[in-house]
N, C-alpha and C positions, 0 to 999 in steps of 0.2 A: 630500476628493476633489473635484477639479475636472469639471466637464464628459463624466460618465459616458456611455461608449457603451451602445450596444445590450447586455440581459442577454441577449442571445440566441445562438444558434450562428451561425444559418444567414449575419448580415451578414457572418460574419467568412473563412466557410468558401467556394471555388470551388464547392464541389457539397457538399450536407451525408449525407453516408454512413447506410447503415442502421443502425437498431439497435433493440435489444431493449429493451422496457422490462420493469427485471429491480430498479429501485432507488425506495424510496420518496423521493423527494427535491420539493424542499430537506429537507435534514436540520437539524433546526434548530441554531440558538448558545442558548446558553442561560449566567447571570452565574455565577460560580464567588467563594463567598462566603469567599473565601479571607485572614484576616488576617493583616494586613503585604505583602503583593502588590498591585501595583496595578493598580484595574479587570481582574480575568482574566475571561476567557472560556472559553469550549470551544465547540467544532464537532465535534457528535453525528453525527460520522457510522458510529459506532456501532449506531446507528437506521436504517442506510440499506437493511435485509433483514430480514425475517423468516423467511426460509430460509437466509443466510450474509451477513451485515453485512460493517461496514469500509470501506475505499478499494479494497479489487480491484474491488468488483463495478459501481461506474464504470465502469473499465474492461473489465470484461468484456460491461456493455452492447452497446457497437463494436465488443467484439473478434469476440464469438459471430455479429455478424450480419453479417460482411463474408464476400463467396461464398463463399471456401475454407474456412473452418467451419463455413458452414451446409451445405454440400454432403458432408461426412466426418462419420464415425462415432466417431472418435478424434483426439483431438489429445496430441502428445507435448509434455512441458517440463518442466523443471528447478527444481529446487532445495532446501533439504536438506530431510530425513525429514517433519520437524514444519511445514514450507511450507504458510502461508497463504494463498498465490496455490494451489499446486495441491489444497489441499482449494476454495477458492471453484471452481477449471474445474471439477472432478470435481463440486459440488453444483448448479451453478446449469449448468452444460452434458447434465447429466440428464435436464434439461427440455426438453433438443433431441435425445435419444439418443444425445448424446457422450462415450464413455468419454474416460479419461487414460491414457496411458502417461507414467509418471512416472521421470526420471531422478534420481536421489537421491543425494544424497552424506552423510555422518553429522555430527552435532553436538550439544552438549550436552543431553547426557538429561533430559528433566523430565519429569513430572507431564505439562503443557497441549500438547509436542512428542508424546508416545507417545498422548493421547487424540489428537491430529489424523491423527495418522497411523492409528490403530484404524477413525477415521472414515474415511479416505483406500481403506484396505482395503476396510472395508464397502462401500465404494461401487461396488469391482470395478476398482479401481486395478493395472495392470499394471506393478510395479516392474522398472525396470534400474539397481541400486546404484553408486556412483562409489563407489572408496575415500577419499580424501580431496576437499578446497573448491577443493583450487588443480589439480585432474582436471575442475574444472566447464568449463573452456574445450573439452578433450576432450570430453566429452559433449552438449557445444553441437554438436559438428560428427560428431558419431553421432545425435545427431538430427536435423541436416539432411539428413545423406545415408541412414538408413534408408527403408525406404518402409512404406508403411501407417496413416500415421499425417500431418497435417500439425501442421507443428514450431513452437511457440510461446515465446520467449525466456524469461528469467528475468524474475519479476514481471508478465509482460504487458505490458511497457513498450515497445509498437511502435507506430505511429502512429496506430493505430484508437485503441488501448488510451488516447494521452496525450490525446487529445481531450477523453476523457470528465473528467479531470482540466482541461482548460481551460474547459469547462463548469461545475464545480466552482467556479471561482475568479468565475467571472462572478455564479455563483450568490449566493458569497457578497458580493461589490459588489453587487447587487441588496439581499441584507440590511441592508446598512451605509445604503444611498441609503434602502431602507425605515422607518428606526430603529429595525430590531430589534436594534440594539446599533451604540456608536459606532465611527469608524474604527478601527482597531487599529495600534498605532504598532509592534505588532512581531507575528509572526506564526509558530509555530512546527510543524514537519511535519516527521516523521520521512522516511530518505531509505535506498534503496537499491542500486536499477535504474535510477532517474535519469528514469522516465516518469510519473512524482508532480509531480517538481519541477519539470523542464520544463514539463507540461500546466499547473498554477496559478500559475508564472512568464507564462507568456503569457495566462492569463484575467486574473490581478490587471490586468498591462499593458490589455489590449483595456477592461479595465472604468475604467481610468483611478485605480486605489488609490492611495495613495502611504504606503507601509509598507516595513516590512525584513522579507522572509523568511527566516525561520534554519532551515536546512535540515541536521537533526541527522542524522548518519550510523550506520546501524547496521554499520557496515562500514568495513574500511582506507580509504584514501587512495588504494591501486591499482586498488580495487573502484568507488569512487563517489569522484568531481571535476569539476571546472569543465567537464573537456573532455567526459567524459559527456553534462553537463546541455547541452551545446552541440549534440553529436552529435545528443540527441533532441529539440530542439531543431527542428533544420536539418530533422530525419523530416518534423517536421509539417510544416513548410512544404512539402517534397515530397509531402505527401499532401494540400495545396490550402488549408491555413491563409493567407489572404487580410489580411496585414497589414503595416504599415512599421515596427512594432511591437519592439526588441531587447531584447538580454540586462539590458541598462542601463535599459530603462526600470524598471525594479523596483529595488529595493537588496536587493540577496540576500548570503548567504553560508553557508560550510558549515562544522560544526562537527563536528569526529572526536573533542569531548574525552571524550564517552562511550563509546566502543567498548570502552574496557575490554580485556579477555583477547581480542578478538574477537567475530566472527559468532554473537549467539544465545547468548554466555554472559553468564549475570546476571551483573553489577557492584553493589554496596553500594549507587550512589546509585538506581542503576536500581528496585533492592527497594524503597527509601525510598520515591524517588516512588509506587511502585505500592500501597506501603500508603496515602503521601497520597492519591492519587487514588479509595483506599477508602473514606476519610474525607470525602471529597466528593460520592461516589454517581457514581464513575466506576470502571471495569471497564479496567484498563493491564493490560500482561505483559510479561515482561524482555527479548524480544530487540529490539522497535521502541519501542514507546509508552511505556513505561514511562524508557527511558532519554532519550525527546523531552520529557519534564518531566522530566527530570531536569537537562537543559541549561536546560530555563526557571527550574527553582527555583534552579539555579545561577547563572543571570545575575542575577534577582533580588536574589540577597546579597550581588552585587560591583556593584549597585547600577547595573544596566546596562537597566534598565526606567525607563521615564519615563513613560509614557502606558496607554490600555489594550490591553491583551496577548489574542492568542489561542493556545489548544492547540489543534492537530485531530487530533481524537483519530481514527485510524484502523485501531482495533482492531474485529475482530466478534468482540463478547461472545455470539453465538447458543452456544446451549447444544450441543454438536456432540454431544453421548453417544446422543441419540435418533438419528443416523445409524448408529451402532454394533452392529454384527451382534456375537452369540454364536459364537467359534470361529474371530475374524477373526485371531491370531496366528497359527492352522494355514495361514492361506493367504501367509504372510510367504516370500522368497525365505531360505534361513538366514543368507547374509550381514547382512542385518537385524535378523533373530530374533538376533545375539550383539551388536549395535547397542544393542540394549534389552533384553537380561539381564537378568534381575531388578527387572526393574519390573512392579508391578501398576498398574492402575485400581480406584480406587475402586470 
């Protein structure tokens, strides 16, 4: 790294936006003692809540405290059953007296999707079901024009939201400038909403990294691309991101070799990784993380690592069961309740 800017927000930003401190950060990197891989990492952000970890809650720093959410009692948004964005609004907007109305569409059943959702209920989650993923564009535009609620995209990925991810990226060039571990020649983060990849595309840039982000897609081609990451992008600088800063100064790219069956359904290598990541004393699961090492251990073996590597892990492993009310199935809409038929919780 040459010539590192500011770790900071505010030289970068026209006017630096409110927000909530809701994230214990920096979240640390810590070496991942992995043999035959070279130099790996990880970025704990994992560690970033003791009420609902991960990478939402980033963003929902900026998102909860720009006026029109701090001013409402409900915010509505999207996305399917087991959505780890909308169990983080429903947890961490609690603390502001914000319910969710949650627009939902179905996907494959598991175990860690029907406990998020048991959580999502307890919480006093107001469901409206979509029947199918390719209905979600529908229900984007039933949530903007409902009233009672104000409407918040898929993943959080709006311009408050990518900030808190370009902050992120600064954060961790600050790591790198500190020697808590060295540059990383390749960098990988799972992708879906496209307000991930844009916000640490523009922090590695403003930090001056010089790395490849491989920006693994949990999602088709038509869901998440170039022009996406461009679109939220363009957000921030409309919301006063203060740089000369482009898409090129980073080396990025996106990889859909793991999508698999689709959205949220395990894939073989996805499993694999999530067991290795068990054998590391890391906490993956199938629909993002686990298939984002799974892209890493697969470059790995085609010999596509040269340097040292980092995962960002941006799962929260919080144990969500102690959110979970007794009797939270009885409050399901029954479109849902035939969703998850025959499944129990432990």
């Amino acid at each position: 790294m040459e010539n590192p800017a500011p770790f900071h927000l505010e030289p970068h930003l026209l006017r630096m936006p409110p927000r909530h401190r809701l994230a214990s950060l920096p979240t640390p990197v810590e070496s991942l003692a992995t043999p035959g891989v070279v130099d790996a990492w990880v970025k704990r952000d994992d560690l970033s809540s003791d009420r609902y970890g991960g990478g939402k809650v980033r963003k929902l720093e900026f998102i909860l405290a720009q006026p029109e959410f701090a001013a409402t009692s409900r915010v509505r948004s999207i996305g399917a059953f087991g959505s780890h964005h909308l169990l983080a609004l429903a947890i961490h907007g609690a603390e502001f007296g914000i319910g969710v109305d949650a627009i939902v569409a179905p996907q494959v059943v598991t175990q860690s999707a029907v406990r998020n959702l048991a959580a999502l209920t307890s919480l006093g989650a107001r469901f409206f079901p979509v029947m199918d993923r390719l209905l979600v564009p529908w229900g984007m535009l039933r949530g903007h024009r409902a009233g009672g609620a104000v409407f918040l995209g898929p993943g959080g990925s709006n311009a408050a939201g990518c900030i808190g991810w370009v902050e992120a990226g600064l954060e961790l060039c600050h790591q790198v400038a500190s020697g808590l571990m060295p540059a990383p020649s390749r960098i990988y983060v799972t992708a879906g909403t496209a307000g991930t990849s844009a916000g640490l595309l523009v922090g590695l840039a403003l930090g001056g990294m010089r790395t490849h982000l491989r920006l693994v897609s949990a999602v088709e081609p038509v869901y998440f691309n170039r022009q996406k990451v461009s679109l939220a992008w363009d957000a921030l600088r409309k919301h006063g991101l203060r740089t000369s800063a482009g898409l090129a100064d980073v080396e990025w790219s996106i990889d859909h070799s793991q999508v698999g069956g689709g959205y949220a359904v395990p894939s073989p290598a996805g499993q694999a990784a999530v067991h290795w990541g068990h054998t590391h004393g890391l906490s993956l699961e199938t629909t993002y993380t686990g298939k984002c090492a799974a892209a890493m251990l697969s470059d790995h073996r085609a010999g596509r690592l040269r340097g040292p590597t980092l995962l960002w892990n941006t799962h929260a492993t919080t144990d969500v069961s102690t959110y979970i009310d007794d009797g939270w199935r009885a409050k399901l809409p029954a479109r849902i309740k035939r969703w998850i038929h025959g499944v129990r919780l432990p």
